[in-house]
TIFI-443534 format. One record per residue (C-alpha): residue number from 1; residue in one letter; x, y, z. Coordinates in nm, 3 decimals. Each point is the difference from the previous one (the first is absolute). Layout:
# TIFI-443534
   i aa      xx      yy      zz
 NUM  A       X       Y       Z
...
# end
This chain:
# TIFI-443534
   i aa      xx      yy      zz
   1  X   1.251  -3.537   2.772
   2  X   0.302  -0.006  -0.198
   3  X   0.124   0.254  -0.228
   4  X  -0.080  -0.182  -0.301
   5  X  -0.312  -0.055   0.085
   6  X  -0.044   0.380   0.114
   7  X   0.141   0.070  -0.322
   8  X  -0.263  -0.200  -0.184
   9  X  -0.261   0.134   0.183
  10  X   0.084   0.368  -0.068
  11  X   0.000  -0.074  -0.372
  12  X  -0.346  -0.167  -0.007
  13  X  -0.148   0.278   0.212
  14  X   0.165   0.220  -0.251
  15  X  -0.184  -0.155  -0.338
  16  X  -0.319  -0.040   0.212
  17  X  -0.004   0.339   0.086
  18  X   0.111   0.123  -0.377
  19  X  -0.264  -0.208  -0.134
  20  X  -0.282   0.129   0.210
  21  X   0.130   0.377   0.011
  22  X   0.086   0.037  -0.381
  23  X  -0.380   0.017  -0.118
  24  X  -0.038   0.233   0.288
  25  X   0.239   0.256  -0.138
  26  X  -0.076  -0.065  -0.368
  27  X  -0.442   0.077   0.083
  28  X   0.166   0.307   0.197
  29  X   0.198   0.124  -0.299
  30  X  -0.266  -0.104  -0.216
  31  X  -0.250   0.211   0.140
  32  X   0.257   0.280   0.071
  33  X   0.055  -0.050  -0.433
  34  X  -0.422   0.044  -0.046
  35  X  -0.034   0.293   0.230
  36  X   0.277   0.184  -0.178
  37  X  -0.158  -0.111  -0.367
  38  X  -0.337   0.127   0.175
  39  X   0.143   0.356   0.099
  40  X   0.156   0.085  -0.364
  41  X  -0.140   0.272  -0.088
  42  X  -0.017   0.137  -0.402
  43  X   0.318   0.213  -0.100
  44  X   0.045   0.236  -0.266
  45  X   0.306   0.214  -0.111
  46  X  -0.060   0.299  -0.205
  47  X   0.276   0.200  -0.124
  48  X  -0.039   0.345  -0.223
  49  X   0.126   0.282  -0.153
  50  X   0.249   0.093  -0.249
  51  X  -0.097  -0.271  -0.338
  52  X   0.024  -0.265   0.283
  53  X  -0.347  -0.167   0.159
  54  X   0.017  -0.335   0.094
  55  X  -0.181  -0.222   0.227
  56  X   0.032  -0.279   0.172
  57  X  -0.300  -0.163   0.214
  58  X  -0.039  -0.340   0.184
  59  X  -0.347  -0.155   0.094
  60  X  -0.021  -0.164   0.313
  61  X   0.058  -0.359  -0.174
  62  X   0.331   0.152  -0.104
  63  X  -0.078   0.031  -0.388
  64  X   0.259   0.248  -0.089
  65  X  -0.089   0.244  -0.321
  66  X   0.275   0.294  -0.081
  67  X  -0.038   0.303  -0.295
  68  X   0.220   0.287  -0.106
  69  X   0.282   0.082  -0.178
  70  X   0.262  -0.094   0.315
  71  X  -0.159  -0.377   0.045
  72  X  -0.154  -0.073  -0.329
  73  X  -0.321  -0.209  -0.035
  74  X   0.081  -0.264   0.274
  75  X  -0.206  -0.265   0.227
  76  X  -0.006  -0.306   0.201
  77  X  -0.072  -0.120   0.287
  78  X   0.191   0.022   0.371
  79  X   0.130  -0.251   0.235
  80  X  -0.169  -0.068   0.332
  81  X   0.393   0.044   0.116
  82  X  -0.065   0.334  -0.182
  83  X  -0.349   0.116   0.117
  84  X   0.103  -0.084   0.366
  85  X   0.319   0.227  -0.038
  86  X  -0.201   0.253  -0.163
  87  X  -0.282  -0.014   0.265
  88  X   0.296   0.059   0.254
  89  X   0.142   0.275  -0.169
  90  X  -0.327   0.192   0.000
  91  X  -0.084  -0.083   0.366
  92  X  -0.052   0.362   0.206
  93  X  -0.022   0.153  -0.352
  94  X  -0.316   0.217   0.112
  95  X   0.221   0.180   0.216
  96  X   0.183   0.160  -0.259
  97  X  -0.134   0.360  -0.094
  98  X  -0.203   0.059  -0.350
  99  X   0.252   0.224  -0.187
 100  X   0.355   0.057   0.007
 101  X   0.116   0.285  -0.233
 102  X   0.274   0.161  -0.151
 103  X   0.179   0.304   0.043
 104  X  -0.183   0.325  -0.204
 105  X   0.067   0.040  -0.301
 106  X   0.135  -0.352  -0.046
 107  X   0.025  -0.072  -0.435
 108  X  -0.200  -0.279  -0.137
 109  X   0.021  -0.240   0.322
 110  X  -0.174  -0.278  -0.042
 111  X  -0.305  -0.096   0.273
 112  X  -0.002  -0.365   0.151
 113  X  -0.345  -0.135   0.122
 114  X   0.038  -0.325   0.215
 115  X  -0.331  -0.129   0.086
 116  X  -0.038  -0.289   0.199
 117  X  -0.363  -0.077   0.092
 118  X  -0.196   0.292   0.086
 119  X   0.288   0.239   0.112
 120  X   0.199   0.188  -0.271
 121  X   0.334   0.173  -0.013
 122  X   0.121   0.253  -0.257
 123  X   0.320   0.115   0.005
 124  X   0.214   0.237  -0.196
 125  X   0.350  -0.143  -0.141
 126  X   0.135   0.298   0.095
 127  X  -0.105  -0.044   0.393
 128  X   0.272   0.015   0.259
 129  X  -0.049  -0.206   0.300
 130  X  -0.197  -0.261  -0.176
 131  X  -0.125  -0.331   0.315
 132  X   0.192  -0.255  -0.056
 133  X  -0.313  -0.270  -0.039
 134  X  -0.091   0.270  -0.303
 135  X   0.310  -0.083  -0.203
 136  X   0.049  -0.360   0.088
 137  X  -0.352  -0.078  -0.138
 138  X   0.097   0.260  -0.314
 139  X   0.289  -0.214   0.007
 140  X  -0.161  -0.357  -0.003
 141  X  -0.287   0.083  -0.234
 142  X   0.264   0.101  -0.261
 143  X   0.207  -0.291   0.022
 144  X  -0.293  -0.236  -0.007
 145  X  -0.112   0.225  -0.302
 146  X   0.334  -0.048  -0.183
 147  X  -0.037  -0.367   0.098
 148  X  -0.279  -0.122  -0.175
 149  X  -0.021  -0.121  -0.391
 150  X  -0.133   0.228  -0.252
 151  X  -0.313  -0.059  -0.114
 152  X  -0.158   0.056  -0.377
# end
């Protein structure tokens, strides 16, 4: 066989195989997009104390509804982009413990309740030593907060 013909050969292998293996990997990603959708679980934010309370809670269809005095009256609705990032972001999150508090005698620190399906964590503003999954969802939830239009 020549090399031209070797050459042409490679490249209509190549599509043939592209055409047939692209709907493989789309159904695979697909389903990998529906099982992550199917795992989201509700999420609520809850901060208090001092003249702040505000909240912040997701349903598992990602309708977004915020309150207080830090995010306003806010609400919309998430991205699947967002809900699978979020559903990431709380993956192992019933290994964290239930409370994380302050020093005694701590002034007026606020508490933080992240709640993410069935498993709650509260946490004192004033807590040292704070898991790193703890204040990247405080994190996220805040900035989607501060994201979303105002509502009347």
């Amino acid at each position: 066989m020549s090399r031209r013909a070797l050459i042409v050969a490679l490249v209509f292998l190549g599509l043939v195989c592209g055409i047939s293996c692209g709907p493989k990997e789309q159904s695979t990603v697909e389903q990998d997009r529906q099982a992550v959708a199917r795992t989201i679980q509700p999420v609520s934010y809850k901060r208090s104390g001092g003249r702040n309370n505000d909240l912040i809670s997701i349903a598992q269809d990602g309708v977004v509804r915020c309150t207080g005095a830090t995010f306003g009256s806010a609400g919309g609705k998430l991205s699947e982009f967002q809900m699978m990032r979020l559903a990431r972001l709380f993956d192992g999150w019933e290994k964290l413990a239930d409370r994380y508090s302050g020093p005694a005698g701590a002034a007026d620190a606020a508490s933080i309740e992240i709640t993410y399906g069935p498993k709650s964590v509260v946490a004192s503003e004033s807590a040292t030593g704070l898991p790193e999954q703890f204040l990247q969802a405080r994190h996220r939830l805040e900035s989607l907060a501060r994201e979303l239009p105002a509502t009347p």
